[in-house]
C-alpha positions in Angstrom: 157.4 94.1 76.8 159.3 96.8 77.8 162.7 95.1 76.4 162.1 92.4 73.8 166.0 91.7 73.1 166.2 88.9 76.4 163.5 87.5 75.1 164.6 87.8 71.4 167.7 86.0 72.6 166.1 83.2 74.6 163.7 81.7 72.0 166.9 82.2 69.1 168.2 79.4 71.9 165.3 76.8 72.0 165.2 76.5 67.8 165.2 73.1 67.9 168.5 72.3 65.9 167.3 70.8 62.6 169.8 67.5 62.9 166.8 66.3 64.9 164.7 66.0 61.8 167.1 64.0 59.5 167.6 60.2 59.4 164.3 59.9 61.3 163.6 56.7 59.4 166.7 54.9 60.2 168.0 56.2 63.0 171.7 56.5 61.8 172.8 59.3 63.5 176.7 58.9 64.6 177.4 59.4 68.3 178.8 62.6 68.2 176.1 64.0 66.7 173.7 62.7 69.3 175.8 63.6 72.2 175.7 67.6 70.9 172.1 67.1 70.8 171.5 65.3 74.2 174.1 68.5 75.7 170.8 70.5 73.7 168.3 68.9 75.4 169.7 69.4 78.4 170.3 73.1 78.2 166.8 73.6 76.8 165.2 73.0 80.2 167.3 75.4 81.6 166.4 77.8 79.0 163.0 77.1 79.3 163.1 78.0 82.9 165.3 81.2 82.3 161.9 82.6 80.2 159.7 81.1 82.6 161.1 83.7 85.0 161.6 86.4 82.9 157.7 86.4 81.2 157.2 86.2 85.3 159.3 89.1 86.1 157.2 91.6 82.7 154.1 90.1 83.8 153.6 88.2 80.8 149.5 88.5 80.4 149.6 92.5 80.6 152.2 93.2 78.7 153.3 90.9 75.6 152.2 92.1 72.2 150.2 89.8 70.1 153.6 89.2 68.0 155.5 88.6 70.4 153.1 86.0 71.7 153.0 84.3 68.6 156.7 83.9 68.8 156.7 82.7 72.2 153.9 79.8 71.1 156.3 78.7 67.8 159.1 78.7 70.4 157.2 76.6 73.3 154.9 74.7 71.7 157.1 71.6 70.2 158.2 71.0 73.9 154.6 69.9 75.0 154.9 66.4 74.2 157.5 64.9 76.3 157.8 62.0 73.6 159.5 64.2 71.2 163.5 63.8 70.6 163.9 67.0 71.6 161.8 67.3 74.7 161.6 65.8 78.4 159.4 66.0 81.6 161.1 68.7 82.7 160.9 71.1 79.4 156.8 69.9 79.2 156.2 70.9 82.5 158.0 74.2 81.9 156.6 74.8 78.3 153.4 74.0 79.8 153.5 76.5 82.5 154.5 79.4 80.5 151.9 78.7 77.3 149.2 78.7 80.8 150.8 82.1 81.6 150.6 83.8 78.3 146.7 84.0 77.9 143.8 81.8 76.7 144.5 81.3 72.9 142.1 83.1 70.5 141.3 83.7 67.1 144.0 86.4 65.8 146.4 84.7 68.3 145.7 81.2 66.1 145.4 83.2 63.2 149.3 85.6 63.8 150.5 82.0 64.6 149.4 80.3 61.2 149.9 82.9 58.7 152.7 84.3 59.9 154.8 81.5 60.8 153.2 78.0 59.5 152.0 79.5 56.5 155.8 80.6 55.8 157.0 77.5 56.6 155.0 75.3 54.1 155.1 77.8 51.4 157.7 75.9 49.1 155.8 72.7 49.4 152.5 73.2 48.2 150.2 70.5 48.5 149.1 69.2 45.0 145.2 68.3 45.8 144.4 71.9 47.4 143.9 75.5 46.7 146.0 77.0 49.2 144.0 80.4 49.3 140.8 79.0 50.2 141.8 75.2 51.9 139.8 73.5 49.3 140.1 70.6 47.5 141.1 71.0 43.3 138.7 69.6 41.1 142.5 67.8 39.1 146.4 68.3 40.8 147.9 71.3 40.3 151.1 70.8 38.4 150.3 67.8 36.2 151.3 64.3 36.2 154.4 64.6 38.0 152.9 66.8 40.6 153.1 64.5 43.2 157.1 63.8 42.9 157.3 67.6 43.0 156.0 67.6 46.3 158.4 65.4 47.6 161.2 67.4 46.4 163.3 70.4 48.5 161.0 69.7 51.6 162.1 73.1 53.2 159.6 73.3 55.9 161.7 69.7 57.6 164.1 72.3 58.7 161.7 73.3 61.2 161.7 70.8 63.0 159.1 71.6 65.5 156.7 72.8 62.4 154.0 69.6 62.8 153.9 70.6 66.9 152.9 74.2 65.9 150.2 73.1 64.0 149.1 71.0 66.0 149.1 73.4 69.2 147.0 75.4 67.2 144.4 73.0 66.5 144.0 71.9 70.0 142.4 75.2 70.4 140.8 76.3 67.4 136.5 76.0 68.0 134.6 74.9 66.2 132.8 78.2 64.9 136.2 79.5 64.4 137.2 76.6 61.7 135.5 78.7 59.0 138.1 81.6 59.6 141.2 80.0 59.7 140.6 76.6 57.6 143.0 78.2 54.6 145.4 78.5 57.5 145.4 75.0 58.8 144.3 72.4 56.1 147.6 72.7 53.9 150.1 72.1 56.9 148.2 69.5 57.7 147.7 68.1 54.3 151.6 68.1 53.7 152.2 66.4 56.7 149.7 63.5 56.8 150.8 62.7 52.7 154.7 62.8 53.8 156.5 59.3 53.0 158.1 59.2 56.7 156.1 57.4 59.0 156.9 59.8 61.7 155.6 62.8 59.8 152.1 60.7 58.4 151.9 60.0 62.4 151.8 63.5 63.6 149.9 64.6 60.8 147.1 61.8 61.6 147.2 63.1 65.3 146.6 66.5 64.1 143.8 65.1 61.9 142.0 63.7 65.0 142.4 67.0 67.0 140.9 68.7 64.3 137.5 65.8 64.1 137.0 66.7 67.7 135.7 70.2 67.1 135.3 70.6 63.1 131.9 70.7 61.5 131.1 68.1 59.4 129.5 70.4 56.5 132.5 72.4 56.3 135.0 68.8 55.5 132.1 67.7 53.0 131.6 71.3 51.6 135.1 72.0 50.8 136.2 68.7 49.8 138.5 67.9 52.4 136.7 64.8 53.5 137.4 62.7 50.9 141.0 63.8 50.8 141.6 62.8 54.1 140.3 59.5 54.3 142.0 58.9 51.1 145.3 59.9 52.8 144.5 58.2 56.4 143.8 54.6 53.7 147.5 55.2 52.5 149.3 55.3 56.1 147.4 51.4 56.5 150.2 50.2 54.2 152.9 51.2 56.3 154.4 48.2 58.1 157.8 48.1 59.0 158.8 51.4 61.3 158.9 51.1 65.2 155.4 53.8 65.0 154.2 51.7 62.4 151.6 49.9 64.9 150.8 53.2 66.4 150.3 54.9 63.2 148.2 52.2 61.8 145.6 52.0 65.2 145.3 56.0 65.1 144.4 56.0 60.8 141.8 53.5 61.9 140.4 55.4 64.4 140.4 58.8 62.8 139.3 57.0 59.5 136.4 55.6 61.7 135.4 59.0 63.3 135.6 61.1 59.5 133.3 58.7 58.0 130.8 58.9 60.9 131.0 62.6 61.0 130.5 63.3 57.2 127.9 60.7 56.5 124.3 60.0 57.7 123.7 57.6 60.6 122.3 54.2 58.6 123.0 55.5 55.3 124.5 53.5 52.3 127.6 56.2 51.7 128.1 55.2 55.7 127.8 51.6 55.2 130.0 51.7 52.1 132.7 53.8 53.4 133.0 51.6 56.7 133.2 48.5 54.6 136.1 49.6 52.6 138.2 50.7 55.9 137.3 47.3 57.4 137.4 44.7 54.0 140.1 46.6 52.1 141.9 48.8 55.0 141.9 46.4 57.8 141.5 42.6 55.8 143.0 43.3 52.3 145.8 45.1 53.3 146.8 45.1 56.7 145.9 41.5 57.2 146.8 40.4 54.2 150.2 41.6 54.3 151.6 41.8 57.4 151.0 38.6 59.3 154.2 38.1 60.1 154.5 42.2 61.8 152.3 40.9 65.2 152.3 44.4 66.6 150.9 45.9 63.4 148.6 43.2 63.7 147.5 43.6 67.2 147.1 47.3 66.7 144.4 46.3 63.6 142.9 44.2 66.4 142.7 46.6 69.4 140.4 48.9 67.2 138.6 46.2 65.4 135.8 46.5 67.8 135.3 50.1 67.2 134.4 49.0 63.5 132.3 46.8 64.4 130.2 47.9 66.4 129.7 50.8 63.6 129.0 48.5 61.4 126.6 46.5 63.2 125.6 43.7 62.0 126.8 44.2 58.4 129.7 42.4 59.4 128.8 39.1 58.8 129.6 39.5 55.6 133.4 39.2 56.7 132.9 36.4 59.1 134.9 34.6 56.7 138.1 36.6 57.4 137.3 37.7 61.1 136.7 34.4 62.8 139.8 32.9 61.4 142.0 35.7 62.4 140.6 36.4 65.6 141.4 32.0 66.7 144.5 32.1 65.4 146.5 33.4 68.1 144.9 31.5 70.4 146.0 28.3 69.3 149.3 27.1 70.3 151.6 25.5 67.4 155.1 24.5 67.9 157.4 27.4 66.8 154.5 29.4 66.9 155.5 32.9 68.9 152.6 33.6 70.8 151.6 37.0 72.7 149.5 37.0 75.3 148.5 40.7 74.6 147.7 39.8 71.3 145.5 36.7 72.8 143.7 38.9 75.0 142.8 41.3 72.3 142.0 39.0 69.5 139.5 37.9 72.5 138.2 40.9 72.9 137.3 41.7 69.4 136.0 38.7 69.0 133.2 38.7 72.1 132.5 41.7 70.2 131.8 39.7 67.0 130.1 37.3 68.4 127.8 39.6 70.3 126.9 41.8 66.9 126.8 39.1 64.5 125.0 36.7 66.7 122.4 35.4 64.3 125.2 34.0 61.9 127.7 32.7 64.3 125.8 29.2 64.3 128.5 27.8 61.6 131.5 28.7 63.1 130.7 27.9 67.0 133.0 24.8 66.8 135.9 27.1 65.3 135.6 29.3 68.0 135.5 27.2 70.6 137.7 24.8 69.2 140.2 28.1 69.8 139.4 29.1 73.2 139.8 25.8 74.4 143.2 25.1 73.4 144.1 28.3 74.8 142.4 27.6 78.3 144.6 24.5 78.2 147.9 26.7 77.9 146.7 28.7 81.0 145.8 25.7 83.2 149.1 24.1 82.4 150.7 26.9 82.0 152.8 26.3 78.9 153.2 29.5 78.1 155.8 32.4 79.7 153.3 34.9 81.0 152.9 36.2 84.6 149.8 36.1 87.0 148.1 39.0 86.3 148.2 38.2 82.4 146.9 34.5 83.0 144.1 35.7 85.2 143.3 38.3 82.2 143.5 35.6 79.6 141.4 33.4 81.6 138.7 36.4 82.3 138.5 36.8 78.1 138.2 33.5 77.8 135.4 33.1 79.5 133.5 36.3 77.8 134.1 34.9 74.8 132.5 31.9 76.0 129.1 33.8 77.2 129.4 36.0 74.2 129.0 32.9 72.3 126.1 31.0 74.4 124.1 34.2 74.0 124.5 33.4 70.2 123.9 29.8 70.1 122.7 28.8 73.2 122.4 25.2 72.0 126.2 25.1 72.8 125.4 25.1 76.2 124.0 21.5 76.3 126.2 20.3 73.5 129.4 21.1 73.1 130.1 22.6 76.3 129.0 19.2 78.1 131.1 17.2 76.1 134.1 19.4 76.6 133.2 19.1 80.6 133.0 15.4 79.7 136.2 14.9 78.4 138.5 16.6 81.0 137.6 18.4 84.1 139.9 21.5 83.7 137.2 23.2 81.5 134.6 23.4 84.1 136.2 26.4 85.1 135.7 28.2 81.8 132.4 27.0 81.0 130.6 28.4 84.2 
C-alpha cells in the first residue's frame, strides 16, 4: 500500500485484549472489567468499518502485499463468528466484507498466515504426541513421563486470544491437494487446542477438526498418524459434563469422531465396525450415559446424533439393544418429580424409530417396552399433563406415531395384538395407532 502506518495503526486497535481469554471456565470476571471490554466491543465495529473504508480507498486487491494481507487476516478473522465474546453482527458483517475484498485465499497466503503468525504463536507449547517439523505423530511423547503436565504449563499462545479463530479461518480454505503442503503448519495448533483442559478451547479445536475432515485425504491422517491421535482426543472431550458448551461440545466429538472413523477405514471392514463400537458402547453408553444422567442436555445432545451411529453401524447394534431401548423409553414415561423435556422426548423418539427400523429383526423382545413407553407418553399429550405448547404437542404426537410404524414394520404381529388391545381399553389411542 502506498502508506502502511493507518493501517499499522488500525489492526494495533482490534488485538482482541487478552482479559477475554481468562476465567473462561467460570465466568468470574468483576464488572469493571467487563464494562471496559463491552466499551471494546463497541469500538471494534467502528474500527472495523474505519479499515473497511480505508482498504476501499488503496484498492485493497491491487495493492496489498502478501504480508500485509496476512496481517489483515490475523486481524479480521476472530470477528467472523458473531458468537465470540468479542464479536457482534455488526463486526461479522464488517470482517466478512473486508476478508471478501482482500482476494481469494491461496496457498502462500495460508502458508505466510500459519508460519508466520500461528506457528509463533504455539511455539512455547509444543504438543507432546507430534513432531512439529513434519505434523506427524511420535512413535513415544517427547519429554517423558511428565510430558503431558509440561504442556499444560505457561500456555503463552492464550494471550492470543483470537489464535483458535486464525486457525481455523485457515482451514476453511485449505484444499484438499494443498493439505500435503501445509499439514506441519496446521496439525500442531490444532493438536494443542483440541487436548486443552478448557471446554471452550477442546470446542473450537473440535470445530476446527471437522473443517479440516471436510477436505483432508484420508491416506494422509492414516499415513502420518494423525488419525488415531485425533479420535483419541475427540474420546476425551466425551467426559466433559458440566460447562454451559458441554452439550455442544459433546454432539460435535460424536459427529467428527463418526466422520474420522468413516474416512480412515474401509466401508464393512472390521477396524470400521470396531472403531464405531467403541464411540457408541464406551463413548456414548459407558461414559456419557453412564455418567451423566442427571446432565439432560448432555444427554439429549448424545441422543440427537445417536442416529448418525446407527445407521453406520447398521445392524450391529443389536448388540446394545440392551442399553438403547431402555434409554431411549425413559423420557417418555412420566414419574412424579420426574423433570421431563419435551425436546428430549421428541429426540429420544427419533433415535429410537431409527433403532427400531435398523435392528428390526431383534426388536421382537422388547415390543412391549417400547410401546409400553409411547403409550404413556401419548396419554400426557391427550390430557395434556405436561407444560408444552401447540406446536411441541403436535410434534410429540407426530414422533409418536413414527415410532409406532417403525415398530409394526418390525413386528407386525403388534398390529393385531397389542395395538387392538390398547384400542380396546381406551379410545384415546386410536389416534396413535392409525
Amino acid at each position: 500500500m502506498s502508506s502502511s502506518a493507518p493501517l499499522e495503526v488500525l489492526l494495533q486497535r482490534l488485538q482482541i485484549p487478552s482479559k477475554y481469554a481468562q476465567n473462561t471456565e467460570d465466568g468470574q470476571i468483576n464488572a469493571q472489567v467487563i464494562a471496559r471490554l463491552n466499551a471494546w466491543k463497541v469500538n471494534a465495529s467502528g474500527v472495523l468499518e474505519e479499515l473497511r473504508d480505508l482498504l476501499a480507498h488503496q484498492n485493497v486487491g491491487m495493492h496489498v502485499s502478501l504480508t500485509e494481507k496476512a496481517k489483515i487476516v490475523c486481524a479480521i478473522a476472530p470477528f467472523e463468528d458473531e458468537n465470540e465474546n468479542w464479536s457482534s453482527q455488526m463486526s461479522k458483517r464488517l470482517a466478512t466484507e473486508i476478508l471478501k475484498e482482500i482476494s481469494e485465499p491461496d496457498v502462500p497466503l495460508l502458508n505466510e498466515i500459519l508460519s508466520q503468525h500461528v506457528k509463533s504463536m504455539f511455539r512455547s507449547n509444543p504438543h507432546p504426541s507430534l513432531n512439529m517439523s513434519t505434523g506427524r505423530k511420535l512413535g513415544r511423547p517427547a519429554g517423558g513421563p511428565m510430558a503431558s503436565q509440561d504442556f499444560y504449563e505457561g500456555q503463552t499462545w492464550k494471550g492470543n486470544v483470537g489464535a483458535p479463530s486464525i486457525v481455523l479461518w485457515c482451514v476453511r480454505h485449505i484444499e484438499t491437494d494443498d493439505y500435503n503442503r501445509l499439514w506441519h503448519l496446521v496439525i500442531p495448533p490444532t493438536m494443542t487446542i483440541l487436548d486443552d483442559y478448557q471446554v471452550l478451547y477442546k470446542l473450537k479445536g473440535t470445530q476446527i477438526v471437522l473443517e479440516i475432515l471436510e477436505r483432508v485425504s484420508g491416506d494422509l491422517l492414516k499415513r502420518t498418524g494423525i488419525d488415531g491421535l485425533i479420535l483419541q482426543s475427540l474420546n476425551n472431550c466425551l467426559g466433559h459434563f458440566n460447562h454451559e458448551h458441554s452439550p455442544h461440545l459433546i454432539r460435535l466429538a460424536i459427529l467428527a469422531s463418526l466422520k474420522l472413523i468413516l474416512l480412515t477405514t474401509s466401508p464393512g471392514s472390521a477396524t470400521q465396525f470396531d472403531q464405531i463400537c467403541m464411540l457408541l458402547g464406551e463413548g456414548v453408553i459407558g461414559t456419557i450415559w453412564l455418567y451423566s444422567s442427571a446432565k439432560h442436555s448432555v444427554i439429549e445432545a448424545s441422543i440427537e446424533v445417536l442416529p448418525s451411529l446407527i445407521r453406520a453401524l447398521g445392524l450391529g447394534s443389536s448388540r446394545y439393544l440392551k442399553a438403547l431401548v431402555p434409554q431411549l423409553v425413559h423420557p417418555l414415561i412420566p414419574a412424579p418429580f420426574k423433570d421431563l423435556s419435551v425436546e428430549l422426548q421428541i429426540k429420544s423418539l427419533q433415535a429410537l424409530t431409527v433403532v427400531l427400523e435398523i435392528c428390526a429383526p431383534r426388536i421382537r423382545q422388547w415390543k412391549g417396552t417400547v410401546l409400553d413407553g409411547i403409550a404413556r407418553c401419548w396419554v400426557t399429550t391427550v390430557e395434556k399433563t405436561l407444560d408444552m405448547n401447540e406446536s411441541e404437542r403436535e410434534e410429540l404426537r407426530v414422533q409418536l406415531r413414527r415410532a409406532c410404524g417403525a415398530l409394526v414394520q418390525a413386528c407386525p404381529s403388534v398390529q393385531e395384538d397389542e395395538f387392538k388391545r390398547l384400542r380396546d381399553t381406551d379410545r384415546m389411542f386410536g389416534d396413535l395407532l392409525l
